[in-house]
N, C-alpha and C positions, 0 to 999 in steps of 0.2 A: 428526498434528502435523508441520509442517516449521521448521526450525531450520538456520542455518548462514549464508552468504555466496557467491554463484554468480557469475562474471561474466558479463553478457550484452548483446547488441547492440538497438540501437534501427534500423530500415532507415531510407531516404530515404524510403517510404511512413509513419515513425510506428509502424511495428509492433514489438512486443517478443517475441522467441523466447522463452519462458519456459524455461531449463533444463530438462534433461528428470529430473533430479533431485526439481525441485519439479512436475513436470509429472504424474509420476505421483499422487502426491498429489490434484492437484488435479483430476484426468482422475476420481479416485473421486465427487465434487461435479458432476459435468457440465461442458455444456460452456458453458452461460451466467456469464457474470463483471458484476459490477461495478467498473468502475474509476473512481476518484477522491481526493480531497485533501481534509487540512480545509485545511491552511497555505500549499498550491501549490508547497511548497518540493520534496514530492517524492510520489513515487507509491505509491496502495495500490489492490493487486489483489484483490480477495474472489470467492469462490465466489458463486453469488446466492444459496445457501441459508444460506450463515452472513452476508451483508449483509441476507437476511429477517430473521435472527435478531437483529440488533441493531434495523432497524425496529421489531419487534415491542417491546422494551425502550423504542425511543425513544415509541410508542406510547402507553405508561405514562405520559410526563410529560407535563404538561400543556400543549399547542398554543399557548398564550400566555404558555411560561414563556422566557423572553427567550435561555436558553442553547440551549435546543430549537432555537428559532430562529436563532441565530448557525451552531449546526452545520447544522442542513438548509440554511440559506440556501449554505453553503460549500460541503457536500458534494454538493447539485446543481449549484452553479454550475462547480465541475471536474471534475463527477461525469457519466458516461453508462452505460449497459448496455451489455456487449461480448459478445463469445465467441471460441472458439478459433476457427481456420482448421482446414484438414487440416494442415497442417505443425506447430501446435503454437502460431503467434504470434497475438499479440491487440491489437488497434488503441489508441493512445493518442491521442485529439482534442485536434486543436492547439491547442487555447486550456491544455490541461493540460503538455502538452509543451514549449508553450514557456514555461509560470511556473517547470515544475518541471527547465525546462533539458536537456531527453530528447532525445538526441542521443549517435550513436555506440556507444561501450562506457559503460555503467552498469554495478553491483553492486544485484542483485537479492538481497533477505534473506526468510529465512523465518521469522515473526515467529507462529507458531503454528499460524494460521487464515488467514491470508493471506500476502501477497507485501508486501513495499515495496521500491521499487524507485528508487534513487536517485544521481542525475551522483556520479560517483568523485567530483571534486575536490572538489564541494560535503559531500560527508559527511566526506570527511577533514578538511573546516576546522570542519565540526560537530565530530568529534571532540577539534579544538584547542581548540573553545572552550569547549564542554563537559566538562570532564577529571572522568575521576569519580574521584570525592574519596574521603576517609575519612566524611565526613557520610552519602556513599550507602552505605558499607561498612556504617554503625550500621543505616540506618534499614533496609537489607534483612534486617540479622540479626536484627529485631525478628520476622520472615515466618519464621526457621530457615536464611536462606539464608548 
């Protein structure tokens, strides 16, 4: 499981140094990744064995159920197979790079099973506009949490 908030850089090549915090973690999955978007807004890093494992789930629903659809059609269209380099960094394809604004210093989060990985400024205005409420306070204590 990885969990937290890293900072890290994007090169002039598009590549993303993944922390070597989250790097080991993910060094345990190999070295094959898939990266991609549903929303473009920002970036998600998976192992390829745990993006198998949601295939497999998406599998289950049926190929003409219209949601199915929405997300494969998204998550291939900013989606590619990557892998690490020997140094650790992993390529972000321009067309995702630049919906999802990948350039510079980003904050890379460890969000369980994967990476997301997202422009500082754009998550801080998420943040503002999103304010978690008391609504989310109830609806999480229903979980124990």
């Amino acid at each position: 499981m990885i969990r937290g908030n890293l900072p890290a850089k994007i090169d002039d090549k598009g590549r993303l140094k993944i922390p070597s915090a989250f790097r080991i973690w993910m060094d345990g999955h190999g070295a094959d990744l898939f990266v991609t978007s549903v929303s473009g807004e920002f970036v998600q890093v998976y192992p390829m064995s745990v993006w198998e494992a949601i295939e497999a789930k998406l599998a289950q629903v049926p190929s003409a159920h219209p949601s199915r659809i929405k997300y494969f059609d998204r998550v291939n269209y900013f989606g590619q197979p990557a892998e690490f380099d020997k140094q650790g960094r992993v390529s972000i394809h321009a067309r995702l790079r630049e919906s999802a604004a990948m350039a510079g210093e980003v904050d890379v989060f460890g969000q369980y099973d994967h990476l997301a990985v997202w422009n500082h400024d754009r998550f801080v205005a998420k943040l503002q506009r999103e304010p978690y409420s008391d609504d989310d306070a109830r609806a999480l204590a229903e979980f124990g949490i």
